[in-house]
C-alpha positions in Angstrom: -79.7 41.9 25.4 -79.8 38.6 24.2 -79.0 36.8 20.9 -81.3 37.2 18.2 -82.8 33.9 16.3 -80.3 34.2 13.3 -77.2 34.8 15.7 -78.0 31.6 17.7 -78.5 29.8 14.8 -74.5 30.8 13.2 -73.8 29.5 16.6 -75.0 26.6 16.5 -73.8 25.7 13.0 -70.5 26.7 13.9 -70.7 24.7 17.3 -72.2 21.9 14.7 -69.2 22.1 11.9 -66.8 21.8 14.8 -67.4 18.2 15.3 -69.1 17.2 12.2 -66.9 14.7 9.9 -66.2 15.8 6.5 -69.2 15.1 3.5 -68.4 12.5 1.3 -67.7 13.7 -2.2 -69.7 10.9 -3.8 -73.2 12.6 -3.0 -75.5 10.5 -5.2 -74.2 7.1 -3.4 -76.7 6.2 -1.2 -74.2 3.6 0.9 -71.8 6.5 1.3 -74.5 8.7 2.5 -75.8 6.2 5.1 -72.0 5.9 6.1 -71.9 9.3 6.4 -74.9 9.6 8.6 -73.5 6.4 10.8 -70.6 8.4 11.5 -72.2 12.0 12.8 -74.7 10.0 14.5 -72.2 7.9 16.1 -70.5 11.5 17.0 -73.3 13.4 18.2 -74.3 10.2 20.1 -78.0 10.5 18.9 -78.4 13.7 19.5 -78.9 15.1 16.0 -80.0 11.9 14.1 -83.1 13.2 13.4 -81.5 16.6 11.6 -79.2 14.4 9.5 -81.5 11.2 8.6 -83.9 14.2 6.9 -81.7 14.8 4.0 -80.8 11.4 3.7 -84.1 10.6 2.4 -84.7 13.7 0.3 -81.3 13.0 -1.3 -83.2 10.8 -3.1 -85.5 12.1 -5.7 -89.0 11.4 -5.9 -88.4 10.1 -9.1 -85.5 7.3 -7.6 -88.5 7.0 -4.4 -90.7 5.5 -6.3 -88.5 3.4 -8.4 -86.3 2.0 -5.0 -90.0 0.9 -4.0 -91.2 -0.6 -6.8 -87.5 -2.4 -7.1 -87.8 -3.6 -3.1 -91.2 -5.1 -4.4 -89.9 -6.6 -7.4 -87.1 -8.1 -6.1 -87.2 -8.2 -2.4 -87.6 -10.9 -0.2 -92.1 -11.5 0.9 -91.5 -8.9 3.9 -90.2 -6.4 2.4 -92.2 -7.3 -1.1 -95.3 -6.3 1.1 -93.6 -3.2 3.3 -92.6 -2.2 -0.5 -96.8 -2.7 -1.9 -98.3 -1.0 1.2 -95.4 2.3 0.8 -97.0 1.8 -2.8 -100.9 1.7 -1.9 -100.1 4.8 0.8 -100.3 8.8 0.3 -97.0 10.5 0.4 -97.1 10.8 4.1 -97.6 7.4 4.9 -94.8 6.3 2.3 -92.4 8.7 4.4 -93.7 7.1 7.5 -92.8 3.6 6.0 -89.3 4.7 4.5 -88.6 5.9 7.8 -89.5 2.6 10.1 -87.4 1.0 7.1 -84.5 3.2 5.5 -83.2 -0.3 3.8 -85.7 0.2 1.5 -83.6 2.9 0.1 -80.0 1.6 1.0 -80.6 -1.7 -0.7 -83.1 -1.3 -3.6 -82.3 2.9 -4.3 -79.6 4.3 -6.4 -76.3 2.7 -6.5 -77.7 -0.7 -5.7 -78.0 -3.9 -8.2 -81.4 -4.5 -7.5 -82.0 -0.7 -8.8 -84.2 -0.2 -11.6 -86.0 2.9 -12.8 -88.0 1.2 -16.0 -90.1 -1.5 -13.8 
C-alpha cells in the first residue's frame, strides 16, 4: 500500500528541512528576507522558487502593500513611478501580478527601506 497524502507530505518537509538554510531571525526585514530567499533558491537551484517567493510577498501586510506602492510612486524613478500608478489603478490580482514581474517594488520602497512611508 502506498503513502497516504499527509505521509508524503512529512516527507517531503523533512527531505525539504534537510537542505534548507536556517530563517533569519529578523522576520520583518524585507532585505533579509529576499537574502534568505536568494540563498534556498540558489540551493534548490530553482526548483522551489516559486514555494518560497509566496511568503515573501505575504510577509508583507496589506497594509505595508499599499504603502511600498504608493512610496515606489512617490519617490521612484518615471518607470517604476508608473509600474507603482498602474499596481495602484489594478484589482488585487493584477497588483500581485505586477509585484511579481517586479519584487523591487517591495525590496526598495517596503518596510525597512528609507523611501518607506505609511502616511503618504
Amino acid at each position: 500500500m502506498g503513502l497516504t497524502e499527509k505521509e508524503r507530505f512529512h516527507k517531503w518537509e523533512a527531505k525539504l528541512q534537510e537542505w534548507m538554510p536556517e530563517p533569519p531571525p529578523n522576520w520583518q526585514d524585507i532585505f533579509a528576507l529576499r537574502d534568505y530567499v536568494r540563498q534556498v533558491a540558489k540551493k534548490a537551484e530553482h526548483r522551489y522558487c516559486a514555494i518560497v517567493l509566496k511568503p515573501l510577498l505575504c510577509a508583507v501586510t496589506g497594509k505595508q502593500t499599499l504603502a511600498s506602492i504608493k512610496s515606489a510612486h512617490q519617490y521612484g524613478g518615471n518607470f517604476i513611478s508608473k509600474i507603482a500608478a498602474a499596481a495602484l489603478a489594478g484589482d488585487p490580482r493584477n497588483r500581485d501580478r505586477v509585484l511579481q514581474a517586479f519584487p523591487e517594488i517591495i525590496a526598495q520602497y517596503g518596510p525597512g527601506s528609507g523611501f518607506y512611508n505609511e502616511h503618504i
